[in-house]
mmCIF entry with sequence, helices, sheets and N, C-alpha, C, O atoms, coordinates in Angstrom:
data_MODEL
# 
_entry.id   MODEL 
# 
_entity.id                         1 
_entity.type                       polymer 
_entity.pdbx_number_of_molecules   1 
# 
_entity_poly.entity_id                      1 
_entity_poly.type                           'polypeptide(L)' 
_entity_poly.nstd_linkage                   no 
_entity_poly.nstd_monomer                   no 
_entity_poly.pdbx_seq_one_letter_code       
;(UNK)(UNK)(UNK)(UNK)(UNK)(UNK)(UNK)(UNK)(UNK)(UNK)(UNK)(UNK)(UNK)(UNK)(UNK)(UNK)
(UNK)(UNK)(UNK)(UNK)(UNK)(UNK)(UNK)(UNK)(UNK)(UNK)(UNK)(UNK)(UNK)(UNK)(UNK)(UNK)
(UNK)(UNK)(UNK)(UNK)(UNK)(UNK)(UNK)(UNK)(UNK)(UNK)(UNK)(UNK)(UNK)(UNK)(UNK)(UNK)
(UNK)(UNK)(UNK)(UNK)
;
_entity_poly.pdbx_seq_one_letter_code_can   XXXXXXXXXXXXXXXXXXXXXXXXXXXXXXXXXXXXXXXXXXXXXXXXXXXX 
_entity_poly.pdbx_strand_id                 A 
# 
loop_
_entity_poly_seq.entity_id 
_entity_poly_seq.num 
_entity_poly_seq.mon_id 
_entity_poly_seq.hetero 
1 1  UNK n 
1 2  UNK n 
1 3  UNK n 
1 4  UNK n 
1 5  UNK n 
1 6  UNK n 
1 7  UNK n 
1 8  UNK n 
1 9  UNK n 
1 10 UNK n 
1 11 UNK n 
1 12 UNK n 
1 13 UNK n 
1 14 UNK n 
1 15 UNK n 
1 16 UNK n 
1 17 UNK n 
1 18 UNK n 
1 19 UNK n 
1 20 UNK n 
1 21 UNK n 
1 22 UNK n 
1 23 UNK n 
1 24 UNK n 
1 25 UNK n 
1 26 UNK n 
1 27 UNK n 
1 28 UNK n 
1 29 UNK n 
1 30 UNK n 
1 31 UNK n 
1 32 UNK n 
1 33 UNK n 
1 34 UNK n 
1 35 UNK n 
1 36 UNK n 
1 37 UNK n 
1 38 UNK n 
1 39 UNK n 
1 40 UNK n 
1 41 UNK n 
1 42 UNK n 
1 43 UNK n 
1 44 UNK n 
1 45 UNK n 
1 46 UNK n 
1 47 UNK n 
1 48 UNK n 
1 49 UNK n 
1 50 UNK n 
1 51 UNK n 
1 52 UNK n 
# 
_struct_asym.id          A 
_struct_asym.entity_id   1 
# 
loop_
_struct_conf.conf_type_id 
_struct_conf.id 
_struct_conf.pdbx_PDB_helix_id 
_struct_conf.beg_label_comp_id 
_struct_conf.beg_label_asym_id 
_struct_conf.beg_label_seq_id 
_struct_conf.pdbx_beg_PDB_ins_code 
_struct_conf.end_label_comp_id 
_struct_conf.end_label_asym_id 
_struct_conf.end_label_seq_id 
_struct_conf.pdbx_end_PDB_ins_code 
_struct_conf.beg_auth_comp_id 
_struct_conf.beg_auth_asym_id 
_struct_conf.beg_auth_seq_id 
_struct_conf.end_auth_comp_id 
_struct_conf.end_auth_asym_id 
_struct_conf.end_auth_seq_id 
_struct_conf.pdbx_PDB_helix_class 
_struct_conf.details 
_struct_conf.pdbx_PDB_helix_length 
HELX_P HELX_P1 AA1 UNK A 4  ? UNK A 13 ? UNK A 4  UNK A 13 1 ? 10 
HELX_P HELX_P2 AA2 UNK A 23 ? UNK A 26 ? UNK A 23 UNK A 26 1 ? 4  
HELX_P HELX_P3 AA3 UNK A 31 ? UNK A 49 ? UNK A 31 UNK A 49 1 ? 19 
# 
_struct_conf_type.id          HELX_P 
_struct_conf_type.criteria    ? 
_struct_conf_type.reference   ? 
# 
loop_
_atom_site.group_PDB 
_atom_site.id 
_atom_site.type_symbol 
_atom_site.label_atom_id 
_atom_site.label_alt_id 
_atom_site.label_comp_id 
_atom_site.label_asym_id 
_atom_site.label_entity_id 
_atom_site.label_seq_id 
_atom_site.pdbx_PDB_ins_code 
_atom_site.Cartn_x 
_atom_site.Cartn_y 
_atom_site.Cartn_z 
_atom_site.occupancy 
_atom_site.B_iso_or_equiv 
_atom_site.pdbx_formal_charge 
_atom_site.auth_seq_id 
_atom_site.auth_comp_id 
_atom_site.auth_asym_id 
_atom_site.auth_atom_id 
_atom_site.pdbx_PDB_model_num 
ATOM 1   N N  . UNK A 1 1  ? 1.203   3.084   4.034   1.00 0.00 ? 1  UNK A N  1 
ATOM 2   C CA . UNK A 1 1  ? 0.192   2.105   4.397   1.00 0.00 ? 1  UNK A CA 1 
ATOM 3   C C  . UNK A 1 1  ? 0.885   0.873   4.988   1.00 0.00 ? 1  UNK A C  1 
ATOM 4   O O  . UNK A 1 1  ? 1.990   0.563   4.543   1.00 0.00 ? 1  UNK A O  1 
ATOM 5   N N  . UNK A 1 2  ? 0.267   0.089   6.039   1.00 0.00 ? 2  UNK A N  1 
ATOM 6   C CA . UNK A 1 2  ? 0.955   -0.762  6.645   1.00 0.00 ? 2  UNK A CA 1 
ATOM 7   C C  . UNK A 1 2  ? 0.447   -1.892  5.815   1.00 0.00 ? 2  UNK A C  1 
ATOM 8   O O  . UNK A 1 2  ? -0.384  -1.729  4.921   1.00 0.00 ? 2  UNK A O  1 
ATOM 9   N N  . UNK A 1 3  ? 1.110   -3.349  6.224   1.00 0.00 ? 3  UNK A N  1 
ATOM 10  C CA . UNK A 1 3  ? 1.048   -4.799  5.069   1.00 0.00 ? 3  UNK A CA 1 
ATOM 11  C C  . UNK A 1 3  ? -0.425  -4.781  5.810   1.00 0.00 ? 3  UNK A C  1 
ATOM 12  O O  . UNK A 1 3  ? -1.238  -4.746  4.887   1.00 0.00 ? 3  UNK A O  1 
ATOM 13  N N  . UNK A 1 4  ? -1.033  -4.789  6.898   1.00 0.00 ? 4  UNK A N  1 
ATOM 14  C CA . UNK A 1 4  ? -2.336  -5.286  6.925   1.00 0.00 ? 4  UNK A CA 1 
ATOM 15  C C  . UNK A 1 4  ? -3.545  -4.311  6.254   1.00 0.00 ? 4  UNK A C  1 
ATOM 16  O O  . UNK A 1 4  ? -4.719  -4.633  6.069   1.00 0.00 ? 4  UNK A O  1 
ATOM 17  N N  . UNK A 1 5  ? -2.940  -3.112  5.968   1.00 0.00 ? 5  UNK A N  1 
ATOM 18  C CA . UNK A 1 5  ? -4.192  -2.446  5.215   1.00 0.00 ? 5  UNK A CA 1 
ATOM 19  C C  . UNK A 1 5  ? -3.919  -2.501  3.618   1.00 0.00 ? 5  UNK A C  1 
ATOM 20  O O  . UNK A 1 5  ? -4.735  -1.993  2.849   1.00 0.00 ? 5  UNK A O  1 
ATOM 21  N N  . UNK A 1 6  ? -3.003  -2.994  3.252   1.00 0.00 ? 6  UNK A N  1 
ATOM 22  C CA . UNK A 1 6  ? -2.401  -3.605  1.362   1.00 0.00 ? 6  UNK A CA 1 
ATOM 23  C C  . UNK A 1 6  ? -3.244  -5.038  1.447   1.00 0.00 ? 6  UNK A C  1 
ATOM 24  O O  . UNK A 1 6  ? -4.042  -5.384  0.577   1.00 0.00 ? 6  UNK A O  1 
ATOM 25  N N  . UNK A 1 7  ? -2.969  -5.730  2.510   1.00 0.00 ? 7  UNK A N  1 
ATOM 26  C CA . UNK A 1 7  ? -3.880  -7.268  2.038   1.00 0.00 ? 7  UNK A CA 1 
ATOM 27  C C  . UNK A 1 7  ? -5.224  -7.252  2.157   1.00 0.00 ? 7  UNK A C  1 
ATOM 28  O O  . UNK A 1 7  ? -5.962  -7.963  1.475   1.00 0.00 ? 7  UNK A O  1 
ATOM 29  N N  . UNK A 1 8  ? -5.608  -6.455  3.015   1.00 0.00 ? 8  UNK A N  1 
ATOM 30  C CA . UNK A 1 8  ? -7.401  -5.870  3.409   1.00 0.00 ? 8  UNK A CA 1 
ATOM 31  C C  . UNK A 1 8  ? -7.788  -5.527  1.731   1.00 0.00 ? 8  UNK A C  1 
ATOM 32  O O  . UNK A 1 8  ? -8.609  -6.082  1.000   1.00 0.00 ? 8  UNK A O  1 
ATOM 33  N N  . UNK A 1 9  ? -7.024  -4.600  1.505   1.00 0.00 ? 9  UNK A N  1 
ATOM 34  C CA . UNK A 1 9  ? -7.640  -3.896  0.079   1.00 0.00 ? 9  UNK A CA 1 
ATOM 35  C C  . UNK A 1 9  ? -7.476  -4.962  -0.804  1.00 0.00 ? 9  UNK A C  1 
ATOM 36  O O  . UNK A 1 9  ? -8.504  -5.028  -1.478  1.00 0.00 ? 9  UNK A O  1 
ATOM 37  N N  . UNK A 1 10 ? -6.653  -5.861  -1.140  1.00 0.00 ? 10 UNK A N  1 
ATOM 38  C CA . UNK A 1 10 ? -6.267  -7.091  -1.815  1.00 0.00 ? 10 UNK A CA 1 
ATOM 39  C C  . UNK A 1 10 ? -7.365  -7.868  -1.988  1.00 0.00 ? 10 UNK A C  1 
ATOM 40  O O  . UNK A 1 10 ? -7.887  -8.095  -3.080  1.00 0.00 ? 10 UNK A O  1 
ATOM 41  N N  . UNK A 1 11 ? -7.763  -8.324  -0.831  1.00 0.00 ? 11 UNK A N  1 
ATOM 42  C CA . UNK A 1 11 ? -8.555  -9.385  -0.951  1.00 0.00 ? 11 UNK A CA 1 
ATOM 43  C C  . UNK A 1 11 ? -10.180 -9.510  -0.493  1.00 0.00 ? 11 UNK A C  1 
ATOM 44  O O  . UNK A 1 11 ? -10.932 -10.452 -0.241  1.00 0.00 ? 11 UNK A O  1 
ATOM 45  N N  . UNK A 1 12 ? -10.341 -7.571  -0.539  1.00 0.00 ? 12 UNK A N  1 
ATOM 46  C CA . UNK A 1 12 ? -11.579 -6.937  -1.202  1.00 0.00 ? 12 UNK A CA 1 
ATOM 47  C C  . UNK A 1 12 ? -11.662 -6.963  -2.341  1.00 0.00 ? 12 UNK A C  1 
ATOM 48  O O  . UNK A 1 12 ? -12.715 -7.393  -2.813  1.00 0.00 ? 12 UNK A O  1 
ATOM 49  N N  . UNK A 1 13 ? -10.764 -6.589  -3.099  1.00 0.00 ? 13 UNK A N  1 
ATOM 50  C CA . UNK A 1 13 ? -11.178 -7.035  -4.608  1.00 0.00 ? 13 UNK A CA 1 
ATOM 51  C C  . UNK A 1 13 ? -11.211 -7.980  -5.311  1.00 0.00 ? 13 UNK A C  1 
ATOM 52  O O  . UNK A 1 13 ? -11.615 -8.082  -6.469  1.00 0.00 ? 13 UNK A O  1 
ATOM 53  N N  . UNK A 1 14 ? -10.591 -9.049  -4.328  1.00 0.00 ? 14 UNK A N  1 
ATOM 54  C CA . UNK A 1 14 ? -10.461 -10.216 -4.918  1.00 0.00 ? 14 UNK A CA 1 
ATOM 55  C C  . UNK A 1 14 ? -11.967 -11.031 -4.300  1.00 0.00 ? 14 UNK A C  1 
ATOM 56  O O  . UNK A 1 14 ? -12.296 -12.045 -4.916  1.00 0.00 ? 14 UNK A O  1 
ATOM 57  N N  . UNK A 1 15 ? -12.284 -10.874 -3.876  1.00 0.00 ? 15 UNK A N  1 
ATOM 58  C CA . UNK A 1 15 ? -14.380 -11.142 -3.321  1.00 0.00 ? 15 UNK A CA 1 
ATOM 59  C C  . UNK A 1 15 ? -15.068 -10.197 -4.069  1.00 0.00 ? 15 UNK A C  1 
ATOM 60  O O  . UNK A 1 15 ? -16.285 -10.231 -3.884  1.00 0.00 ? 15 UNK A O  1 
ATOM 61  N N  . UNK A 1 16 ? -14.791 -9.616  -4.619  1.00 0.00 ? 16 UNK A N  1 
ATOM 62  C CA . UNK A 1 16 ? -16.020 -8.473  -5.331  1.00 0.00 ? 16 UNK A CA 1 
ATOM 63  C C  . UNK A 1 16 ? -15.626 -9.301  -6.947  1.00 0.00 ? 16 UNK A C  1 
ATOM 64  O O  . UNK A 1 16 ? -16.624 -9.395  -7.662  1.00 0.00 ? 16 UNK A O  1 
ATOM 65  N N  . UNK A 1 17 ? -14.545 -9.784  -7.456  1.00 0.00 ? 17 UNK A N  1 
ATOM 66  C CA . UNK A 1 17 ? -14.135 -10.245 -8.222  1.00 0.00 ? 17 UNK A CA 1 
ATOM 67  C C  . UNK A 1 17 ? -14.490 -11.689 -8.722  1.00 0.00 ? 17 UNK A C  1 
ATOM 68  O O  . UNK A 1 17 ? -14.337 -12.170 -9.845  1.00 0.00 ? 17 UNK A O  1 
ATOM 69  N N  . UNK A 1 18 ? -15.157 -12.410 -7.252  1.00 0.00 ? 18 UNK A N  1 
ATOM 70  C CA . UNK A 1 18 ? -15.610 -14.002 -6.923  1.00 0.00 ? 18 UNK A CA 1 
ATOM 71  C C  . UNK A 1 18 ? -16.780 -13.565 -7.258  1.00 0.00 ? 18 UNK A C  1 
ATOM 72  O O  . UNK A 1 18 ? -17.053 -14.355 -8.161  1.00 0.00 ? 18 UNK A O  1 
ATOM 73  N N  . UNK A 1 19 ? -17.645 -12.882 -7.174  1.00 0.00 ? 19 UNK A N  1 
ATOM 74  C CA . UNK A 1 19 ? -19.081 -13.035 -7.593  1.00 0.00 ? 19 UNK A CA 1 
ATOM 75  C C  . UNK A 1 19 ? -19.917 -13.520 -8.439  1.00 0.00 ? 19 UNK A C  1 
ATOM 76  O O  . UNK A 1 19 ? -20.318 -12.553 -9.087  1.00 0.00 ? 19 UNK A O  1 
ATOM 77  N N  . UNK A 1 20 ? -20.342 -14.324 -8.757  1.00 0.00 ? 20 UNK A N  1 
ATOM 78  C CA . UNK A 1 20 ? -20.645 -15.055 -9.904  1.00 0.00 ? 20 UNK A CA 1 
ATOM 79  C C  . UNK A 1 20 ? -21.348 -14.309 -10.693 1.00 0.00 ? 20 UNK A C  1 
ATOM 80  O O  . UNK A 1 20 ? -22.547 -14.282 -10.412 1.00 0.00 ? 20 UNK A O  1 
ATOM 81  N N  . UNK A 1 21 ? -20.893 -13.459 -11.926 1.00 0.00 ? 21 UNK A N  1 
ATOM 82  C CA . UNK A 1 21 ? -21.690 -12.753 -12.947 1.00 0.00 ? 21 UNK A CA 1 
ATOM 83  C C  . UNK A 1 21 ? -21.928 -12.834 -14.522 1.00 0.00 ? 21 UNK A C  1 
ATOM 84  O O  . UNK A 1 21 ? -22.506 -12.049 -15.274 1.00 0.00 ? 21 UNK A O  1 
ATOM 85  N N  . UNK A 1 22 ? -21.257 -14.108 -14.782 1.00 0.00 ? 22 UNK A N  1 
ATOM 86  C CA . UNK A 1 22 ? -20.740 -14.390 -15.615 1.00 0.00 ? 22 UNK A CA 1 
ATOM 87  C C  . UNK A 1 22 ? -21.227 -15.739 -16.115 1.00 0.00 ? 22 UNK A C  1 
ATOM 88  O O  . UNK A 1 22 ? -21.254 -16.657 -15.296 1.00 0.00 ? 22 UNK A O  1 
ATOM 89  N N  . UNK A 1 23 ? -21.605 -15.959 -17.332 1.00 0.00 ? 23 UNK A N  1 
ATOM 90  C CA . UNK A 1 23 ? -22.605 -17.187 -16.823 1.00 0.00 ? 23 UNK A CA 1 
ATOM 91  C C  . UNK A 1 23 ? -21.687 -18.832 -16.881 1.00 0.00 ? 23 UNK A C  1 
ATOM 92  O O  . UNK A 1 23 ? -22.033 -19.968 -16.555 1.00 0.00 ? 23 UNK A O  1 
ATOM 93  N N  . UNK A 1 24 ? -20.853 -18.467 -17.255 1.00 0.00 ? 24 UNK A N  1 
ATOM 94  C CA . UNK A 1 24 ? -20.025 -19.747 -16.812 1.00 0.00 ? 24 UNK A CA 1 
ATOM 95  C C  . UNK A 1 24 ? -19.793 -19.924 -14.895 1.00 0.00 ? 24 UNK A C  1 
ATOM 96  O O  . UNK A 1 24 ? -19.552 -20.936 -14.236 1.00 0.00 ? 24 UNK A O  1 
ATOM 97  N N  . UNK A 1 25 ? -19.920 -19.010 -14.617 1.00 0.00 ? 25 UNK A N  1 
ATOM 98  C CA . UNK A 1 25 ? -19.592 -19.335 -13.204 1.00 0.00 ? 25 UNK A CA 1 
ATOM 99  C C  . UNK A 1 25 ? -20.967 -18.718 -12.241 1.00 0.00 ? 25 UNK A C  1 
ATOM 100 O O  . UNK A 1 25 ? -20.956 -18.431 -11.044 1.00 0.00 ? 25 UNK A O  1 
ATOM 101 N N  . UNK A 1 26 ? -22.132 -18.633 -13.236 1.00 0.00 ? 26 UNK A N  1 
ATOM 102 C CA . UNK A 1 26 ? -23.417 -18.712 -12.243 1.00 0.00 ? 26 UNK A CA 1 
ATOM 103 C C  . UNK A 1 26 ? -23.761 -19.826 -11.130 1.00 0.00 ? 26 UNK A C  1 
ATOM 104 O O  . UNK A 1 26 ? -24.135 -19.733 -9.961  1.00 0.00 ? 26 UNK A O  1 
ATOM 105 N N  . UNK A 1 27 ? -23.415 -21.180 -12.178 1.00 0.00 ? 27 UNK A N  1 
ATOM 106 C CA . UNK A 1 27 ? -23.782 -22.254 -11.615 1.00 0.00 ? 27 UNK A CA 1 
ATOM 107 C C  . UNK A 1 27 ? -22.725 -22.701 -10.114 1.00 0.00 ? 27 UNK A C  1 
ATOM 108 O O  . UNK A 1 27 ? -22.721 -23.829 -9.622  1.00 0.00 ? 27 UNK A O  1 
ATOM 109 N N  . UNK A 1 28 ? -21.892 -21.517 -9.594  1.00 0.00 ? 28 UNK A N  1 
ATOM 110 C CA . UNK A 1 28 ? -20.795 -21.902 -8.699  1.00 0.00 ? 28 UNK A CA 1 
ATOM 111 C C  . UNK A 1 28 ? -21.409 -21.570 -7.708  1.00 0.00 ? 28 UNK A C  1 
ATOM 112 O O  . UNK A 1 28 ? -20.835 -21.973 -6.696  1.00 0.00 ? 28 UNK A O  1 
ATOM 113 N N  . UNK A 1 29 ? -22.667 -20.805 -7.427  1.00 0.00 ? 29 UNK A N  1 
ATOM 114 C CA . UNK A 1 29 ? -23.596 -20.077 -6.412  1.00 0.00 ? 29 UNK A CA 1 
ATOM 115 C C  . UNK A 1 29 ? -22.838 -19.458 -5.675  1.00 0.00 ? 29 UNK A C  1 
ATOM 116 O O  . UNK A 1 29 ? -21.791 -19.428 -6.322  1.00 0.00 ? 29 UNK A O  1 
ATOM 117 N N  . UNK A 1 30 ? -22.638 -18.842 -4.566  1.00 0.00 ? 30 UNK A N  1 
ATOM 118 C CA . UNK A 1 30 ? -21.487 -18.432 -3.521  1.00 0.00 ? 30 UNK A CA 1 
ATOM 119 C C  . UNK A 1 30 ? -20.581 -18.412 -2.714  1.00 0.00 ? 30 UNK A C  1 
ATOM 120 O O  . UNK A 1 30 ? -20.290 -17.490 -1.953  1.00 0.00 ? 30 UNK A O  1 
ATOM 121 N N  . UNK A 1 31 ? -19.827 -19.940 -2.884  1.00 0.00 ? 31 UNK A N  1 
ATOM 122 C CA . UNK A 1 31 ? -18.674 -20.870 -2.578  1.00 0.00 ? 31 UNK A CA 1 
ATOM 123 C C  . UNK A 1 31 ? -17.425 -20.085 -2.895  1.00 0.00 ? 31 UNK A C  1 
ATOM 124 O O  . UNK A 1 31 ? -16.624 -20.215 -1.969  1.00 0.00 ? 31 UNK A O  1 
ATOM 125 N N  . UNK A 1 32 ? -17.053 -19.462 -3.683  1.00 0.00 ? 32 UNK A N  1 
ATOM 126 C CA . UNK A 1 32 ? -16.123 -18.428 -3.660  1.00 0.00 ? 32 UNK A CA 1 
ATOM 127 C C  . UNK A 1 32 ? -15.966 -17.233 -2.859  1.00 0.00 ? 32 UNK A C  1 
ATOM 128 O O  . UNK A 1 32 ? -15.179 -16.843 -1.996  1.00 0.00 ? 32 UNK A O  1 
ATOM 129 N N  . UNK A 1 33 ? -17.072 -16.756 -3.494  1.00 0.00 ? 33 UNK A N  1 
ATOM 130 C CA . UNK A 1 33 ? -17.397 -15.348 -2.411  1.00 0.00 ? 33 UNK A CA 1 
ATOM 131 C C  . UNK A 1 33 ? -17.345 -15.470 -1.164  1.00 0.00 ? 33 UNK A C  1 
ATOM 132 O O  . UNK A 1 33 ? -16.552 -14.832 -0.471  1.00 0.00 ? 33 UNK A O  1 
ATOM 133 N N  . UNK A 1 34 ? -18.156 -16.277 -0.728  1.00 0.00 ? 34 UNK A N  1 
ATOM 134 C CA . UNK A 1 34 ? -18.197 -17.272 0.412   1.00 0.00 ? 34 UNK A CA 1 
ATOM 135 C C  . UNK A 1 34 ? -16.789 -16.926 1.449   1.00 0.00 ? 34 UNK A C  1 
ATOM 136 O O  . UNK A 1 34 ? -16.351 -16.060 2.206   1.00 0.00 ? 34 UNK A O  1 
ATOM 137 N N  . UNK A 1 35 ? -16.455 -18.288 0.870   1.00 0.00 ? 35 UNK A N  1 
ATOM 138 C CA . UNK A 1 35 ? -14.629 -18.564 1.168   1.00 0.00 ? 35 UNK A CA 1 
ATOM 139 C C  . UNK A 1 35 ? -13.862 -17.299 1.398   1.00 0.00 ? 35 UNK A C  1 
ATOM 140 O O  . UNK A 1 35 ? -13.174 -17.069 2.392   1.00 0.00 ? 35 UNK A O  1 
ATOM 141 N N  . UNK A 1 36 ? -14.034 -16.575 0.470   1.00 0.00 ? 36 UNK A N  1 
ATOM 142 C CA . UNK A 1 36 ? -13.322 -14.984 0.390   1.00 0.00 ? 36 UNK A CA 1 
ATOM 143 C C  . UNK A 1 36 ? -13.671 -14.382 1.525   1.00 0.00 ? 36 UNK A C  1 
ATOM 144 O O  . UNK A 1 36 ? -12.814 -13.894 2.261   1.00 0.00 ? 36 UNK A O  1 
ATOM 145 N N  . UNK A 1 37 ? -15.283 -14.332 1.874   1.00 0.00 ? 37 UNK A N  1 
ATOM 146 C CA . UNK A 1 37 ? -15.457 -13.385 2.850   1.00 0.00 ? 37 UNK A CA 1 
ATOM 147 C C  . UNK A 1 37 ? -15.100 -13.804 3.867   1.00 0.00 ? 37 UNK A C  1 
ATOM 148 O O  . UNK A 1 37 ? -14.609 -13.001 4.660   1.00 0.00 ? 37 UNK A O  1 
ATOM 149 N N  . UNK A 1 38 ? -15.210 -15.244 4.245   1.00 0.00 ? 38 UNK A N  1 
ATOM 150 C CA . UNK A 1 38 ? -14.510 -15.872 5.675   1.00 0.00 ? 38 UNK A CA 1 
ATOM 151 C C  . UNK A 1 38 ? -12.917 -14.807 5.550   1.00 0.00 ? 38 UNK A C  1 
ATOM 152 O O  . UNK A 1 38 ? -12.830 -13.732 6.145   1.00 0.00 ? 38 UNK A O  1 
ATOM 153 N N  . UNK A 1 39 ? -11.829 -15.355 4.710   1.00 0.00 ? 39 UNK A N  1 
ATOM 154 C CA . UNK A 1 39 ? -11.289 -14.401 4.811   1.00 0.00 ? 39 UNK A CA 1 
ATOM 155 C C  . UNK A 1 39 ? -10.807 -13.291 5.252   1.00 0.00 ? 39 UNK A C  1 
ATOM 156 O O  . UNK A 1 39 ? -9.908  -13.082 6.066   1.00 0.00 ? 39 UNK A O  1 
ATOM 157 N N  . UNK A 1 40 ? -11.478 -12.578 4.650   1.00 0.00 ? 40 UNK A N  1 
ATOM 158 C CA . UNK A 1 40 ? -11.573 -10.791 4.750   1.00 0.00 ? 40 UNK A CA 1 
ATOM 159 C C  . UNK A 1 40 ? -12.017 -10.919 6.520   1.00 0.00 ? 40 UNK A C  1 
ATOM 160 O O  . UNK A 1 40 ? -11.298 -10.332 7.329   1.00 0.00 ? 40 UNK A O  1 
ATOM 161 N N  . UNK A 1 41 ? -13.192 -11.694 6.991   1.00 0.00 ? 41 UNK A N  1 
ATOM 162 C CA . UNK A 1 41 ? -13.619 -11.166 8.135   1.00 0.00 ? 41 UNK A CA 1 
ATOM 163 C C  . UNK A 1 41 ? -12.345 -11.993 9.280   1.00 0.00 ? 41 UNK A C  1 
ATOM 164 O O  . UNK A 1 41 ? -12.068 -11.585 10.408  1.00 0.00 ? 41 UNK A O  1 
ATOM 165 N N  . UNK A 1 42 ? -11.817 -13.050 8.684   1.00 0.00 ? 42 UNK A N  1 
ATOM 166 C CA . UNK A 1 42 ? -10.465 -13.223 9.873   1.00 0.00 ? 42 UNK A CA 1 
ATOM 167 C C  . UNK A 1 42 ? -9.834  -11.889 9.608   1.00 0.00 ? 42 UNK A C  1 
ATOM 168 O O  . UNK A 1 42 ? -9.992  -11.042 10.488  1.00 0.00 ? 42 UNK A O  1 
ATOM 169 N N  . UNK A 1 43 ? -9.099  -11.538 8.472   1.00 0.00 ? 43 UNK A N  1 
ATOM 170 C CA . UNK A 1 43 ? -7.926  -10.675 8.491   1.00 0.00 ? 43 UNK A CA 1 
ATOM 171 C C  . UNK A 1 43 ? -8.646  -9.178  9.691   1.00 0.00 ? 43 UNK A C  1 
ATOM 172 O O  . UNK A 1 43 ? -8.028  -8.591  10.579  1.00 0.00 ? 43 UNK A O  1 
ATOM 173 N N  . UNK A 1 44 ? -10.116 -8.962  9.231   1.00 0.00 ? 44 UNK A N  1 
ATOM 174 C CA . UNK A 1 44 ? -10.167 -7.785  9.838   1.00 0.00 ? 44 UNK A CA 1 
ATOM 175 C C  . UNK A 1 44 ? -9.726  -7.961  11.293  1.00 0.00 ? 44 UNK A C  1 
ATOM 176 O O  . UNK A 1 44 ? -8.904  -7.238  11.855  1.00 0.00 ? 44 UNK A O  1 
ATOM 177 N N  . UNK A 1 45 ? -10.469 -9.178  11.932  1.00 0.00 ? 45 UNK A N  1 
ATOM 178 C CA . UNK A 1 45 ? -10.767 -9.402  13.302  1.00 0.00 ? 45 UNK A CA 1 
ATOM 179 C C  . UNK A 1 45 ? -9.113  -9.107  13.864  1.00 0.00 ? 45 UNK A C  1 
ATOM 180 O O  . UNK A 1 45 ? -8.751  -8.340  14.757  1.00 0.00 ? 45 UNK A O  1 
ATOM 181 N N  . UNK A 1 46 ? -8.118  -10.198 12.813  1.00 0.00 ? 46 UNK A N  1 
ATOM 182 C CA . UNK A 1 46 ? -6.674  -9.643  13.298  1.00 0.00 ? 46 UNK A CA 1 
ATOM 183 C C  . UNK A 1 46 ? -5.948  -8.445  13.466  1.00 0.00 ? 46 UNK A C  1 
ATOM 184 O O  . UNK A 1 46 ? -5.048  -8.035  14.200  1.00 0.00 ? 46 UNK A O  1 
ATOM 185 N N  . UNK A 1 47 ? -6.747  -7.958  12.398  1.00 0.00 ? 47 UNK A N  1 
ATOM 186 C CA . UNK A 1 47 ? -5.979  -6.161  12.176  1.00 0.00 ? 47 UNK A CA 1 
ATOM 187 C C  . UNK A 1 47 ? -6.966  -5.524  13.566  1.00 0.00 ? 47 UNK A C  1 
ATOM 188 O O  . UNK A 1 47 ? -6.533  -4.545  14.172  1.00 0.00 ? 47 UNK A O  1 
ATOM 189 N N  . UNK A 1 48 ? -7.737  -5.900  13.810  1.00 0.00 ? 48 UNK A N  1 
ATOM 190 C CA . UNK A 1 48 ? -8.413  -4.923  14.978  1.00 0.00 ? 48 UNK A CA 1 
ATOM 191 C C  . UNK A 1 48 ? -8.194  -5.152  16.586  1.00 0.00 ? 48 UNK A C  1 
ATOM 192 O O  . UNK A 1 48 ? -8.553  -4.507  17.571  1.00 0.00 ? 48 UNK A O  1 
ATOM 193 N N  . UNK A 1 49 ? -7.359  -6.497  16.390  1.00 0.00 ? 49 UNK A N  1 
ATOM 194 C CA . UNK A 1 49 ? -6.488  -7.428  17.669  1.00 0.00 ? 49 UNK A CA 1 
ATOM 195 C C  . UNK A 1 49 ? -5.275  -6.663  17.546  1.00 0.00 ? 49 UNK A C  1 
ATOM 196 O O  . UNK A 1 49 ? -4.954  -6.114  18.600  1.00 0.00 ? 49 UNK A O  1 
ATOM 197 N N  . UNK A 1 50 ? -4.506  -6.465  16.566  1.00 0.00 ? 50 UNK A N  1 
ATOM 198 C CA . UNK A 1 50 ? -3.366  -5.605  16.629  1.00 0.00 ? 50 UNK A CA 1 
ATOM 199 C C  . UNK A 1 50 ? -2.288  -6.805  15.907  1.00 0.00 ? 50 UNK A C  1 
ATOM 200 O O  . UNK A 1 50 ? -1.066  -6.706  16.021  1.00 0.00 ? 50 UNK A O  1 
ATOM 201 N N  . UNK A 1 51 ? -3.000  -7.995  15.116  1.00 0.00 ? 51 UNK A N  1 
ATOM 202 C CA . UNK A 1 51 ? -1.564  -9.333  15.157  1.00 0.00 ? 51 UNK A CA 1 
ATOM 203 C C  . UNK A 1 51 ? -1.497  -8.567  13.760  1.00 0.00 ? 51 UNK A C  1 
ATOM 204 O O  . UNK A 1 51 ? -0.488  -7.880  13.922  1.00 0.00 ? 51 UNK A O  1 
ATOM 205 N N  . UNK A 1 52 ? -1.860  -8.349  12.792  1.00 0.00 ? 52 UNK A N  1 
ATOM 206 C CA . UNK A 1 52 ? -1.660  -7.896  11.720  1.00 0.00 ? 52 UNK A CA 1 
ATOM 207 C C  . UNK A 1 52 ? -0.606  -6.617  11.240  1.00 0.00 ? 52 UNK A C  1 
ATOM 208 O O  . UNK A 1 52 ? -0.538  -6.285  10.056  1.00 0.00 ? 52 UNK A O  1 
# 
């Protein structure tokens, strides 16, 4: 597996992981997840440019 498909999978679980389910972190609404998915959708856009 190349480093851009190890950090893809990385930091899919690390947004499925941000979800607020927990009731200490209900009140965080989707500012994590959020943030995460910005993320995930740069890295893809790079891995599908070829910089990754």
């Amino acid at each position: 597996m190349t480093l851009g498909t190890i950090l893809l999978i990385v930091l899919i679980l690390i947004l499925i992981g941000a979800i607020p389910a927990w009731p200490h972190s209900r009140s965080w609404g989707y500012g994590p997840s959020g943030g995460l998915g910005l993320v995930v959708l740069i890295l893809i856009i790079l891995i599908l440019m070829g910089y990754v």
